[in-house]
SEVOMAR-789483 format. One record per residue: x, y, z of N, C-alpha, C in turn; residue in one letter. Coordinates in steps of 0.001 Angstrom, whole numbers, padded with zeros to 6 digits, always signed. Example, Ala and Ser with C-alpha at 12.3 -4.5 7.8 and 13.67 -1.06 7.14 Angstrom:
<tilos>
+013190-005690+007800+012300-004500+007800+013200-003300+007800A
+012850-002250+007080+013670-001060+007140+012900+000030+007870S
</tilos>
This chain:
<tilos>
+021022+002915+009030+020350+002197+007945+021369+001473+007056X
+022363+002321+006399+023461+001357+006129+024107+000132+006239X
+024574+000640+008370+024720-000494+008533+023855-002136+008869X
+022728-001517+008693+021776-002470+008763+021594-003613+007776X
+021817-002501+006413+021574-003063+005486+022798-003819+004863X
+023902-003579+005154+025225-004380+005316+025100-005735+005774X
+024859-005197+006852+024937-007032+007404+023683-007645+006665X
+022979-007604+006723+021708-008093+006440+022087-008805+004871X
+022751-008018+003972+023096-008861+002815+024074-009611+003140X
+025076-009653+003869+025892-010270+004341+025649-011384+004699X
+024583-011506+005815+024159-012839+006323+023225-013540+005567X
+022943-012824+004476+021686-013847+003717+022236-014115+002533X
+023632-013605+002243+024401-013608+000599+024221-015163+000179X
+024679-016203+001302+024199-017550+000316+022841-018133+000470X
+022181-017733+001105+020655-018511+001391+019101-018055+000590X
+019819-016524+000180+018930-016180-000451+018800-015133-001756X
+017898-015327-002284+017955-014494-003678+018172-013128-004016X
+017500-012421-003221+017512-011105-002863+017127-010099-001848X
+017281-008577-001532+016675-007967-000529+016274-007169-001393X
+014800-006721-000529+014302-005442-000803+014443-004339+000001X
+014149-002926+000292+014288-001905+001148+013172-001008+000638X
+012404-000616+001609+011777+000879+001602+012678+001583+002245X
+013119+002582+001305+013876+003791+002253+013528+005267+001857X
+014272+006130+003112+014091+007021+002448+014972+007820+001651X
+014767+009143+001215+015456+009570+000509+016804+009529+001186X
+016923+010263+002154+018665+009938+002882+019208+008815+002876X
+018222+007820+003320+018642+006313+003345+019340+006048+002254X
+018302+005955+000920+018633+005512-000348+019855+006310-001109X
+020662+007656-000425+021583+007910-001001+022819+007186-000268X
+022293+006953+001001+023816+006216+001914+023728+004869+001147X
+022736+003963+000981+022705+002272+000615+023317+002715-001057X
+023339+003548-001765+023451+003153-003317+025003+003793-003280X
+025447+004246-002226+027184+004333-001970+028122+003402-001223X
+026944+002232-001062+027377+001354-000378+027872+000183-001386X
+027729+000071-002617+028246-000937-003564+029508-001802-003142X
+029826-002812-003634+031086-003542-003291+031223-004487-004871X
+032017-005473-004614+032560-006101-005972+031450-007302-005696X
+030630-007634-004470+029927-008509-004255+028280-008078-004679X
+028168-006753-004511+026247-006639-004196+026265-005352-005174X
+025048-005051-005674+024308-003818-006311+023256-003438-005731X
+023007-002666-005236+021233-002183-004901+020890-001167-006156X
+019650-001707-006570+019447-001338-007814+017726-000076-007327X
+018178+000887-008048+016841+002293-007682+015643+001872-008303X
+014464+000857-007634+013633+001468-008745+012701+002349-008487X
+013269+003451-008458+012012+004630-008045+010874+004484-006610X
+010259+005642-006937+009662+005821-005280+008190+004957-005437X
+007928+004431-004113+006851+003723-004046+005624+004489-003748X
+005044+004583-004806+004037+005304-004614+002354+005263-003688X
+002043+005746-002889+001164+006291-001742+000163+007165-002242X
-001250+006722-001962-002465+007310-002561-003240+007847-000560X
-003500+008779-000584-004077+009408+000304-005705+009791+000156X
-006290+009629+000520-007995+010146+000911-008109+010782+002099X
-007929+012185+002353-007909+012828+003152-009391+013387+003715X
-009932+013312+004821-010859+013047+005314-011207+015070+006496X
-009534+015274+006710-009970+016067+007707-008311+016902+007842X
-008059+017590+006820-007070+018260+006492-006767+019045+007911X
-007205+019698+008760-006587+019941+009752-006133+019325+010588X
-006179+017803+010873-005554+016983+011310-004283+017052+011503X
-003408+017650+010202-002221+017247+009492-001545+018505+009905X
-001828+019354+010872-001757+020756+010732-001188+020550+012713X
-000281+021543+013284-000152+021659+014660+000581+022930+014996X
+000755+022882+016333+001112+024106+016827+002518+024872+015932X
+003478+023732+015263+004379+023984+014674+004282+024444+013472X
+003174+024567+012837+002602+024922+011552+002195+025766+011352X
+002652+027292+010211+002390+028405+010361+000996+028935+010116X
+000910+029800+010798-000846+030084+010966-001694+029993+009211X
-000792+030599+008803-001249+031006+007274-001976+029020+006452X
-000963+028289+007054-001222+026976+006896-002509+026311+007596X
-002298+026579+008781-003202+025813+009731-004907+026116+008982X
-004857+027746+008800-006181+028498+008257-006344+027770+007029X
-005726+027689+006074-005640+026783+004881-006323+025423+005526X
-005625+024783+005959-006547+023253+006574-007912+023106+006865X
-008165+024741+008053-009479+024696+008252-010221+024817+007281X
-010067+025837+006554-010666+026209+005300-011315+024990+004376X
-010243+024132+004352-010255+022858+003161-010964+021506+003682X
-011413+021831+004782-011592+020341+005478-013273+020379+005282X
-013982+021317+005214-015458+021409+004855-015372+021247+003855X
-014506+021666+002681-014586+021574+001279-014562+019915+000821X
-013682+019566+001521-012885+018039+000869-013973+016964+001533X
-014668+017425+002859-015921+016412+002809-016955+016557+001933X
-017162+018285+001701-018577+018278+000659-017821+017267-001195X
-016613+017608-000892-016859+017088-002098-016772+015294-002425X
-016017+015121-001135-016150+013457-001109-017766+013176-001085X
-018601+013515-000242-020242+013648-000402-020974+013621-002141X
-020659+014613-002493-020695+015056-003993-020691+013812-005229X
-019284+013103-004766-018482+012141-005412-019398+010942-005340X
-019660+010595-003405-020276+009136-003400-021840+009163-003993X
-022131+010314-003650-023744+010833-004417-023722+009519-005752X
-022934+009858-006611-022671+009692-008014-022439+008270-007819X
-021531+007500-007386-021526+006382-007204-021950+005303-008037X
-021625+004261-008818-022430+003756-009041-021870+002135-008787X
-022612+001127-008163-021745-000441-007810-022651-001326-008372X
-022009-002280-008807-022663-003536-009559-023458-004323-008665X
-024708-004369-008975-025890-004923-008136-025583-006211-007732X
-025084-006891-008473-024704-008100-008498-023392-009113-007888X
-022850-008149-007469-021761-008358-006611-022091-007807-004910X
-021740-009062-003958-021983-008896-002244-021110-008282-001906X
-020591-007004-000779-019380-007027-000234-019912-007860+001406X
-019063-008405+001853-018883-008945+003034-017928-008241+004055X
-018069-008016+005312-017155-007288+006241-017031-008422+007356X
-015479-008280+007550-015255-009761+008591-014039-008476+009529X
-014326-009070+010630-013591-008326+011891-012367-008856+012144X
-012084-009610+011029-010935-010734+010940-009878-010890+009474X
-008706-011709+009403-008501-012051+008296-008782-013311+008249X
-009832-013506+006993-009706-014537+006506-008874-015058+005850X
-008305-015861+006577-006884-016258+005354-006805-017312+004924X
-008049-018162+004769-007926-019350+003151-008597-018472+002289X
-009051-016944+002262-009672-016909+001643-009021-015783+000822X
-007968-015265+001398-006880-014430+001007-005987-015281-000117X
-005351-016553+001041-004424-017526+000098-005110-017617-001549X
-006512-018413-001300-007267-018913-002785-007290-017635-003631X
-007670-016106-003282-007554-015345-004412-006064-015292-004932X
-004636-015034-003914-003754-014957-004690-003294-016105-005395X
-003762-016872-005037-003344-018269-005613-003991-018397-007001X
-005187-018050-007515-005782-017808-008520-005264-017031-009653X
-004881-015709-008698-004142-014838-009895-003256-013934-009423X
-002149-014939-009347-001265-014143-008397-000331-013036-009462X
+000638-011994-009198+001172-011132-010141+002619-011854-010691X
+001990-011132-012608+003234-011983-013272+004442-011216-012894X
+005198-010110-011919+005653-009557-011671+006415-010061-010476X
+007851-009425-010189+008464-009740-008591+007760-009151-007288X
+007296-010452-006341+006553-009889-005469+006733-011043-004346X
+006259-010949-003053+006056-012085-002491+005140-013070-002345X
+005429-013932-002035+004839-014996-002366+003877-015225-000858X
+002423-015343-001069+001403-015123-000366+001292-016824+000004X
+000855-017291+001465+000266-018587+001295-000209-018242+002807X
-000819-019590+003261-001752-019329+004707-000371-018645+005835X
+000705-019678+005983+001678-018811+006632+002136-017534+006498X
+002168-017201+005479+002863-016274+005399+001464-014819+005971X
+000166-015250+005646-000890-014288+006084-001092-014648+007804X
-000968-015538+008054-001002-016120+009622-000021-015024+010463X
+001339-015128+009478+002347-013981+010351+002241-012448+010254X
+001563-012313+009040+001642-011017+008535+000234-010120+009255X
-000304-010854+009896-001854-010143+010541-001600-010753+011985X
-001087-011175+012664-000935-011494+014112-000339-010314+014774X
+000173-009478+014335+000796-008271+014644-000340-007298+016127X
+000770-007621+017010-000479-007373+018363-000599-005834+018429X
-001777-005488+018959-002111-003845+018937-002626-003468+017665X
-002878-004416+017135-003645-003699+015672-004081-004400+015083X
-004905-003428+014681-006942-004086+014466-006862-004428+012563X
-007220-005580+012350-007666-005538+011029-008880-006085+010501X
-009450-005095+009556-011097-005371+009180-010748-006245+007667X
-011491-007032+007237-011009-007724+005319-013019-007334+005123X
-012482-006819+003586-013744-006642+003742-013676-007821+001729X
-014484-008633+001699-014722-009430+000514-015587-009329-000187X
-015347-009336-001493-016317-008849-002840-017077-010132-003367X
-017847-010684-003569-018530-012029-003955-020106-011732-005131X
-019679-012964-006240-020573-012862-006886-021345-014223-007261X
-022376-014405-006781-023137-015649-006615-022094-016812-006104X
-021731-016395-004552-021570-016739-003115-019633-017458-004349X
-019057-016648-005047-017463-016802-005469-016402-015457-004951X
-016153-016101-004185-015004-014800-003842-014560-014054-005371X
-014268-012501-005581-014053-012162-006468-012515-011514-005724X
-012663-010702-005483-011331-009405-004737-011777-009227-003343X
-010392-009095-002526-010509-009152-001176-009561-007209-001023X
-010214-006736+000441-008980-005937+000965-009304-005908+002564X
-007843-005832+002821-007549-005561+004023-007183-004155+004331X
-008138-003915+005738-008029-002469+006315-006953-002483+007703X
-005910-001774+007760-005233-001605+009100-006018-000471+010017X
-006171-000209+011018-006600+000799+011392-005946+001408+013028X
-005813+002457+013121-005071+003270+013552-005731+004267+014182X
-005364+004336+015854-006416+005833+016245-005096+005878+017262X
-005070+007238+017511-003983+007799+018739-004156+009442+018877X
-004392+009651+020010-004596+011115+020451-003539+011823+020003X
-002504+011544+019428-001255+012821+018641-000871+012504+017813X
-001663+012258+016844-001395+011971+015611-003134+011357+014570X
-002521+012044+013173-003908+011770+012240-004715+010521+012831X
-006018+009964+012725-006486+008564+012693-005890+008057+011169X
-005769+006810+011453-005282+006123+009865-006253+004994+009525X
-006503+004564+008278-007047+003284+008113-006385+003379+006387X
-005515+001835+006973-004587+001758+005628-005043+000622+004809X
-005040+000777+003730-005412-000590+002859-004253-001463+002477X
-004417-002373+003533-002881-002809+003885-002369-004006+002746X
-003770-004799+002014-003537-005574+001556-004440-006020+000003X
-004512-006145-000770-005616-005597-001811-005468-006963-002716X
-006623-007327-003142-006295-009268-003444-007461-009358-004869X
-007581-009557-006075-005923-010147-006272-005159-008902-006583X
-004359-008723-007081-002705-007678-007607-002998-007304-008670X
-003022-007945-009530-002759-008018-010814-003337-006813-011734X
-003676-006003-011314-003725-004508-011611-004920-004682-012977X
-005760-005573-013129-006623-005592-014239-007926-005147-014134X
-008335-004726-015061-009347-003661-015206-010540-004220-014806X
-010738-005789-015216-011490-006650-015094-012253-006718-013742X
-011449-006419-012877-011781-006495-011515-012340-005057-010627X
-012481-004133-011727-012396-002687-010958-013843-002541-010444X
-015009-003622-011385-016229-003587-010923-016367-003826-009190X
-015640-004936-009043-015822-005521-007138-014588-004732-006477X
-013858-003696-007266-012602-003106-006384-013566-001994-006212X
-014355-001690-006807-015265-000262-006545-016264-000685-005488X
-016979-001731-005623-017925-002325-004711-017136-001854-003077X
-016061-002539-002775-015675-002499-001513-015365-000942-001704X
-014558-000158-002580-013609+000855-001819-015530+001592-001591X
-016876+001432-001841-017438+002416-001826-018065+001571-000254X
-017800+000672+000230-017958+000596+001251-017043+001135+002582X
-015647+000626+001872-014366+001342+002836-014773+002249+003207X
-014794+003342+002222-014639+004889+002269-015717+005327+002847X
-016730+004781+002929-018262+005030+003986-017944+004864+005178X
-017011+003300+005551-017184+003068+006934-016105+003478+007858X
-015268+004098+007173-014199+005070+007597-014006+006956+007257X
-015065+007109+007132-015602+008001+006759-015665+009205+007809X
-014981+009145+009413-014488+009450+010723-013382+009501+010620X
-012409+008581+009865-011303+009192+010096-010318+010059+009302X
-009278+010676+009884-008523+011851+009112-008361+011670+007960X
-007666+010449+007460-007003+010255+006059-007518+008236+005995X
-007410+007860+004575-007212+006711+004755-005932+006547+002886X
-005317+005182+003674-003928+005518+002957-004126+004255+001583X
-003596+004263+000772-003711+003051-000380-002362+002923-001246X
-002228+002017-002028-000634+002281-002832-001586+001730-004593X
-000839+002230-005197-001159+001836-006708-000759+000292-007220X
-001262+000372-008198-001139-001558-008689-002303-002189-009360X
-002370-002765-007493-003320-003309-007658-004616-002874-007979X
-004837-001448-007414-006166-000442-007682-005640+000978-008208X
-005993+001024-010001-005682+001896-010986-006170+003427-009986X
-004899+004008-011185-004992+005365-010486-006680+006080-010877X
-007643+005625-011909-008571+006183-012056-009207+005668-011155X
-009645+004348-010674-010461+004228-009650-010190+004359-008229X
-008747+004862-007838-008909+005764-006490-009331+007086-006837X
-008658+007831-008093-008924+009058-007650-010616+009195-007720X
-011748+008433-008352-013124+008360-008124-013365+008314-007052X
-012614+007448-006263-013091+007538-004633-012359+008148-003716X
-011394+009487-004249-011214+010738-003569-009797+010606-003110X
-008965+009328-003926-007651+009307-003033-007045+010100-004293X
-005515+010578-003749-004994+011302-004669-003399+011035-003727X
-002464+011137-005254-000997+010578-005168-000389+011633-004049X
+000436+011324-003230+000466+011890-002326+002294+012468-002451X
+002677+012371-003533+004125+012675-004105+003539+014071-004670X
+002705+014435-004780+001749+015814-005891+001599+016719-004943X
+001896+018009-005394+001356+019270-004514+000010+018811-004516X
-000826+019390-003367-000077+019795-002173+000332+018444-001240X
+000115+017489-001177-000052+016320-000610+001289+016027+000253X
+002227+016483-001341+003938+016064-000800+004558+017004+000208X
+003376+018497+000232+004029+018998+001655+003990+018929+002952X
+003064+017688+002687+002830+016554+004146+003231+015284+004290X
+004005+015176+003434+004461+013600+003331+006030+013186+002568X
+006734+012466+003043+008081+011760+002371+007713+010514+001743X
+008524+010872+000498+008840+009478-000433+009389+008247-000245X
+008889+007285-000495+009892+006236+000230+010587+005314-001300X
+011052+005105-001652+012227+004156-002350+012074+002873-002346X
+011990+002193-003542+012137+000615-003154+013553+000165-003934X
+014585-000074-003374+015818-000361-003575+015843-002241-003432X
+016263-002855-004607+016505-004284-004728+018098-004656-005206X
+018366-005711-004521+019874-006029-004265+019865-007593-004345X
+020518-008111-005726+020271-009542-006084+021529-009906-005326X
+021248-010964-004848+022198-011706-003643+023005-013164-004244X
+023456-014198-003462+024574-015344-004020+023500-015920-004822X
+022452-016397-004420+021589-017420-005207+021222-017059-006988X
+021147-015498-007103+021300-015070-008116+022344-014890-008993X
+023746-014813-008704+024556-013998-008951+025183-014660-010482X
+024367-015823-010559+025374-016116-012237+023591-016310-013174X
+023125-016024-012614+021706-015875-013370+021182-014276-014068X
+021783-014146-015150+021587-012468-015326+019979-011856-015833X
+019558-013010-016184+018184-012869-016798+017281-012988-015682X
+017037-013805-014056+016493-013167-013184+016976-011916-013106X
+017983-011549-012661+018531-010000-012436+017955-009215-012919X
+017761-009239-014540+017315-008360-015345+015722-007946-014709X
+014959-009191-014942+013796-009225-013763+013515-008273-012861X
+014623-009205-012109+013925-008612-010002+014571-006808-010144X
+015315-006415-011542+015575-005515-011105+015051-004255-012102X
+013623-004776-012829+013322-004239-013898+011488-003361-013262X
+011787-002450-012767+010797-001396-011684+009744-001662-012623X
+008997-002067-013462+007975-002333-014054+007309-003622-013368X
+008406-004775-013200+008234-006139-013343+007623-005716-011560X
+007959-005398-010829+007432-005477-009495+005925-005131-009179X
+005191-006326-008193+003806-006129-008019+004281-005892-006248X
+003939-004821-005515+003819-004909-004196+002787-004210-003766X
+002529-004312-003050+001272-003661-001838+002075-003366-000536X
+000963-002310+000502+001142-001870+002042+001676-003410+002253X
+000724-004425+002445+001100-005547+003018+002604-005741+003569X
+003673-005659+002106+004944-006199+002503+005837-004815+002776X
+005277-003650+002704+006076-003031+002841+006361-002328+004590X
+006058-002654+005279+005504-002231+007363+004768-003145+007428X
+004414-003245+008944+003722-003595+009327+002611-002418+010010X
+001258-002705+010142+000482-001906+010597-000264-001224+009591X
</tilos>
């Protein structure tokens, strides 16, 4: 990983502004000993991962001590009655459509971020850049769109994931617009109460914070996955930023791209899948 990340600033030191990294914890202690008189990779803390766990024994295998595995079984009737419980209660704005497309729509992705894209460091969304980012072969993506008297309001994209040795996944890979405002939680609830119905089969489904406040996942049953017990199934990942030549006499971007508040990201840019 190091040396990966070596060259990689190396070859982009004059062309471009900066790198980002998800890493992990090992990673992120080898890259932040990697400093020179040229580059900084700057910590801003772990990227945080929201889980909706669907079927806790999933997560559980032959390598897993019995005392555990029984725990899973135990919890996996519980955590559906209570997701059941939860959607009971439910409540979605009459007035808002969700739409389900077996596809990405992507003028329709571009126009929301383009509308209100984040005042924060993030990437920059346009038809190309969604053209490359969903062509990704072997994997399925559903967009499901929020509309209120026939106006796109908020879009998300579902990745989805099935394999005989390992959890089923369906990740919310892409969540439109960003901008983390409250304003929008009416049509972010609309879809997640469709998501969470129509994936409602599989083990877990995965989300990141931001764009969709931590109160309206945990309503629809996701929970931070850095938190007992969650984190004893899961690693942290790191988003490490490293301002490059294009920056380097500009200290007030710096301050910016390297200020862990100022950053808007989603699943989208961080994997693919």
């Amino acid at each position: 990983m190091t040396t990966l990340s070596r060259s990689l600033k190396t070859s982009c030191w004059n062309e471009f502004a900066a790198t980002f990294t998800f890493a992990t914890s090992a990673a992120r202690d080898g890259i932040l000993k990697m400093q020179n008189e040229r580059w900084t990779d700057h910590d801003l803390g772990s990227f945080v991962k929201y889980e909706r766990i669907n079927n806790m024994a999933a997560f559980t295998g032959s390598d897993t001590s019995p005392s555990v595995r029984l725990g899973a079984a135990v919890a996996t009737p519980v955590i559906k009655l209570s997701h059941h419980l939860q959607e009971h209660f439910f409540t979605v704005d009459p007035t808002i459509r969700v739409d389900r497309y077996e596809f990405v729509p992507v003028s329709t992705l571009s126009s929301l971020y383009a509308q209100a894209p984040p005042a924060g460091a993030h990437i920059r969304r346009d038809d190309d850049f969604y053209r490359w980012r969903f062509m990704e072969p072997g994997q399925e993506f559903i967009t499901y769109v929020a509309s209120r008297e026939e106006t796109p309001l908020a879009a998300i994209v579902v990745g989805t994931k099935r394999s005989p040795d390992t959890p089923s996944t369906a990740t919310l890979v892409e969540v439109l617009p960003s901008t983390g405002e409250t304003a929008l939680d009416g049509a972010f609830s609309s879809l997640l109460s469709h998501i969470t119905s129509d994936f409602a089969t599989y083990d877990h489904l995965c989300a990141t914070g931001g764009a969709l406040s931590h109160q309206l996942l945990s309503t629809y049953g996701f929970t931070r996955s850095d938190i007992f017990p969650l984190s004893k199934f899961t690693h942290s990942a790191y988003l490490l930023v490293c301002p490059l030549g294009r920056l380097a006499s500009d200290s007030a971007a710096i301050e910016r791209l390297t200020h862990e508040a100022g950053w808007a990201t989603t699943l989208c840019v961080r994997s693919l899948g």
